[in-house]
C-alpha positions in Angstrom: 84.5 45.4 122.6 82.1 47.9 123.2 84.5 49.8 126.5 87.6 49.5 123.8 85.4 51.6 121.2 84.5 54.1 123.8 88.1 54.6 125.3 89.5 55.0 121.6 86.2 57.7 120.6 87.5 59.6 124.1 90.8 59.5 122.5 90.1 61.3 119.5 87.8 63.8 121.2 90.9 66.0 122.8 94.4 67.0 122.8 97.2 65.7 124.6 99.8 68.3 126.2 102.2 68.1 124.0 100.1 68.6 120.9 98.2 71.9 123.0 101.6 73.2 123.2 103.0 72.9 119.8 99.3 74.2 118.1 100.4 77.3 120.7 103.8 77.5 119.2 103.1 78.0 116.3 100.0 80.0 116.6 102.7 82.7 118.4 104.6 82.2 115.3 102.5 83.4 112.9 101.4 86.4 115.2 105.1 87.6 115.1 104.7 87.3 111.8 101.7 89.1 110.5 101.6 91.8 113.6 104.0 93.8 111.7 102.4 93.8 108.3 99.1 94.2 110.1 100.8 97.8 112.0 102.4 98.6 108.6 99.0 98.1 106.6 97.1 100.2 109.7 99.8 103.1 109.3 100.1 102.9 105.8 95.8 103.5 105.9 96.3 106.6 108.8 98.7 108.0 106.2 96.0 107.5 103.4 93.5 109.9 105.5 96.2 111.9 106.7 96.8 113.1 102.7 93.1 113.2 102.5 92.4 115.9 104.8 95.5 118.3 103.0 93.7 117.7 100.4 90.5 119.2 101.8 92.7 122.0 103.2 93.9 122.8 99.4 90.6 123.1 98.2 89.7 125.5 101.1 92.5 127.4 100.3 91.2 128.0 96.3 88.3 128.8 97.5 89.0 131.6 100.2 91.6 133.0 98.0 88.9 133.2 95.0 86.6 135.1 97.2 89.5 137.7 99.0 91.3 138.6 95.8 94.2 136.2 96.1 94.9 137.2 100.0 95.5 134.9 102.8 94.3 135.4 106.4 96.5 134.8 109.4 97.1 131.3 110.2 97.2 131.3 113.7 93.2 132.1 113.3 92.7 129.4 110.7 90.7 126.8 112.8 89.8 129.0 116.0 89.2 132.7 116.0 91.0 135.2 118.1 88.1 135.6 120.6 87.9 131.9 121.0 91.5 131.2 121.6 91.2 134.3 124.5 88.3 132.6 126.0 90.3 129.4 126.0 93.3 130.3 127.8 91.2 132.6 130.4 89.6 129.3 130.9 92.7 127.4 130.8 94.6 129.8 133.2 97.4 130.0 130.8 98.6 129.2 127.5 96.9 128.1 124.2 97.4 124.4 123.1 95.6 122.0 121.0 93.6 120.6 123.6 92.1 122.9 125.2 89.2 123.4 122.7 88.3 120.5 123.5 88.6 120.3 127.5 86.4 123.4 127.4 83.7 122.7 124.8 84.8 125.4 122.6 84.2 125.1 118.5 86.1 125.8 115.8 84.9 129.1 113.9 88.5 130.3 112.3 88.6 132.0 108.9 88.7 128.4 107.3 85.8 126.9 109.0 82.6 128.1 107.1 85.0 126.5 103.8 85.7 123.4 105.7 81.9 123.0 106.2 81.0 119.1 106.9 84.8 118.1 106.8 85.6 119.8 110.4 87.2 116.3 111.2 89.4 117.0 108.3 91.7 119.0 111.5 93.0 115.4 112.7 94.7 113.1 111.6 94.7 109.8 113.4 98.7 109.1 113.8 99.6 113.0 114.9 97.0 112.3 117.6 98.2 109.0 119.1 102.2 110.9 119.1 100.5 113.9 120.6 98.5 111.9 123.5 102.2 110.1 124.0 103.7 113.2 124.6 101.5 115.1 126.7 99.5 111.7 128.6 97.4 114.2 130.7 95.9 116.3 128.1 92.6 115.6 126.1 91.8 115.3 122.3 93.7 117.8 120.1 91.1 120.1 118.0 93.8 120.0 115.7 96.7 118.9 114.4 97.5 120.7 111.5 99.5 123.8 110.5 99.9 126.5 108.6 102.4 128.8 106.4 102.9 132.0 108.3 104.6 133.5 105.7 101.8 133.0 103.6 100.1 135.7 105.4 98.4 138.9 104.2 97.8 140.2 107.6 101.1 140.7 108.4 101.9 141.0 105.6 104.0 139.1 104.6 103.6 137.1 101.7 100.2 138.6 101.1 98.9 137.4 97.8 98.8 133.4 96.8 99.8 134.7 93.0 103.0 135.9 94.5 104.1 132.8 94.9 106.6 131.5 92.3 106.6 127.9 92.9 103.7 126.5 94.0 104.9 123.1 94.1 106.7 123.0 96.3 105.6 125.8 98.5 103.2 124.7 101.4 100.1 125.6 102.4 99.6 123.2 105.4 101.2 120.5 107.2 102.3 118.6 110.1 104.6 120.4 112.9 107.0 118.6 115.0 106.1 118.0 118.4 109.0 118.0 120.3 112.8 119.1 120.0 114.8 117.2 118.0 118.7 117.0 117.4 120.0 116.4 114.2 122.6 113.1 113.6 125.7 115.7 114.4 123.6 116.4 118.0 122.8 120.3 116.5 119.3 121.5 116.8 116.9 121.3 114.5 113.8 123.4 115.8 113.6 125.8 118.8 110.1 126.0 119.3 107.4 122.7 118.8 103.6 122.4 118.1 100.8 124.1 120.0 99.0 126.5 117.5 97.7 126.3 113.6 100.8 128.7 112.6 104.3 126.8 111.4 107.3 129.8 111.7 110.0 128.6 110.0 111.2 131.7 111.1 109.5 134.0 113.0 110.5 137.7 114.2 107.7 140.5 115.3 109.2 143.0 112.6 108.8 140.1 109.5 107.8 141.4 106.5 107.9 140.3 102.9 111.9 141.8 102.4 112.7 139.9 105.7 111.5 136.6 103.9 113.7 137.6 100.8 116.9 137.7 102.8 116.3 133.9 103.6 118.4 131.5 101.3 116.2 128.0 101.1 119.0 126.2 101.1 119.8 127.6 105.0 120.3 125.0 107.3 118.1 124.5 110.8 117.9 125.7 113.4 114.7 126.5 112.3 111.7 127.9 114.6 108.7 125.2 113.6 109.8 122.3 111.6 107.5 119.6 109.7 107.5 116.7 111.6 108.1 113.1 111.3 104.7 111.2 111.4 104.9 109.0 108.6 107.1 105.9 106.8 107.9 105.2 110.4 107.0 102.7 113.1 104.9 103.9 116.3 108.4 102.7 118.4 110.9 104.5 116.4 108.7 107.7 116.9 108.5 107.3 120.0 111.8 106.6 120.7 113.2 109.3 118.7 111.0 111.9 120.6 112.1 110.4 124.0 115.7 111.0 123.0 115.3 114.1 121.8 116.4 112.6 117.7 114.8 112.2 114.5 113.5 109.2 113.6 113.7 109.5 109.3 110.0 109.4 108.8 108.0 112.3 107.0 105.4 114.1 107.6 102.6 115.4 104.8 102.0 119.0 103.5 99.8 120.5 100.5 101.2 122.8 98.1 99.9 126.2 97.0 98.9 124.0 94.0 97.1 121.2 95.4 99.1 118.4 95.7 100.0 116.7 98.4 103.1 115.6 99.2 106.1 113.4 101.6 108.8 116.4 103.4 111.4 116.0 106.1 112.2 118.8 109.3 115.3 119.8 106.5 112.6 120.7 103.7 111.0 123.0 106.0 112.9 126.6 104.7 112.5 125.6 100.8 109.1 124.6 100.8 108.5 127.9 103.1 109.6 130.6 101.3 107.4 130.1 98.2 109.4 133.4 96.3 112.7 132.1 95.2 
């Protein structure tokens, strides 16, 4: 009696085959089932923080405006200075690109910095950085991944005073830029020219001036020179496989307005929310 109540205690003490494989089953099941929501809930957050940081880059923009009379600097020396962005590509041995701040040690001290402050990490956001690293695999850490309105520019000038601006919602102030060259559905070109400074051209010529910008109808269709990108409301694989191919993918990307908000645009909003002065 006593070997039969120890053979049946073994019993219960494991798992047969069988059962291993069906607890396996269905384990994989419900991991094909909540993966998704889990990658939608993670992207969903990055797109949270991503808003965040415009936001931050809004209130920098009241402030430096409120001490420079309504004027706006050059974006391409919004994060890094002139000097530093030298010093990087001597270092570099050619061009300038987001990475190279931070292969060489080199820190941000653009016109926006000292505004920025403690929120310096406000310059990434988390899903532009994994599509940048899939693009260019060899490079290091962007030290940014935002850009900014060159026609909002007071060095040029071009649209040299923030007051000029006659709709400031939907004029941008920052945003995302594509990173590679996309082809619309019809196979035309959408952008000539893709991320690897903090100034977005949606049009850009060496002569431009604020009459150059008023010949510009914002209902003009691409090719543009920089478009906004498409970052957000998308899966990691249909990014990715839109910039393999060369498409779009019909996600968004984020931008803040002259007045603060922050909000969802596509490549074919870049022109209208550009030219701030029709």
């Amino acid at each position: 009696m006593s070997r039969q109540r120890g053979i049946t205690r073994h019993k219960l003490g494991g798992f047969t085959l069988i059962e291993l494989l069906v607890v396996i089953s269905i384990i994989a099941v419900l991991m094909s089932i909540l993966m998704p929501a889990l990658q939608r809930a993670r992207m969903q957050a990055k797109n949270v923080q991503c808003k965040a940081n415009l936001k931050s880059y809004g209130l920098v923009m009241q402030l430096y405006t409120a001490d420079f009379e309504d004027r706006l600097p050059e974006s391409f020396t919004a994060i890094y200075s002139w000097e530093t962005i030298r010093e990087g590509m001597r270092l570099a041995g050619g061009g300038w690109n987001p990475s190279i701040p931070g292969e060489y040690n080199l820190r941000p001290d653009g016109t926006y910095i000292p505004y920025l402050q403690a929120n310096v990490k406000s310059n990434i956001c988390s899903v532009f950085q994994d599509v940048y690293h899939r693009k260019w695999a060899g490079r290091g850490k962007p030290g940014f991944t935002y850009s900014f309105n060159w026609w909002l520019n007071a060095d040029k000038p071009i649209i040299p005073k923030i007051t000029m601006v006659k709709h400031p919602s939907r004029t941008f102030f920052a945003g995302e830029e594509c990173v590679w060259q996309a082809n619309d559905a019809s196979g035309k070109r959408v952008n000539g020219a893709i991320f690897n400074d903090n100034s977005l051209c949606t049009f850009w010529s060496a002569s431009a001036s604020l009459q150059w910008v008023q010949g510009f109808n914002p209902d003009d269709p691409p090719p543009y020179t920089d478009v906004f990108g498409e970052y957000h409301r998308a899966s990691t694989r249909k990014i990715y496989s839109a910039m393999d191919r060369g498409e779009l993918c019909g996600g968004v990307s984020n931008t803040v307005c002259v007045d603060g908000s922050v909000q969802e645009v596509t490549p074919f909003d870049t022109l209208r929310y550009a030219i701030g002065i029709k």
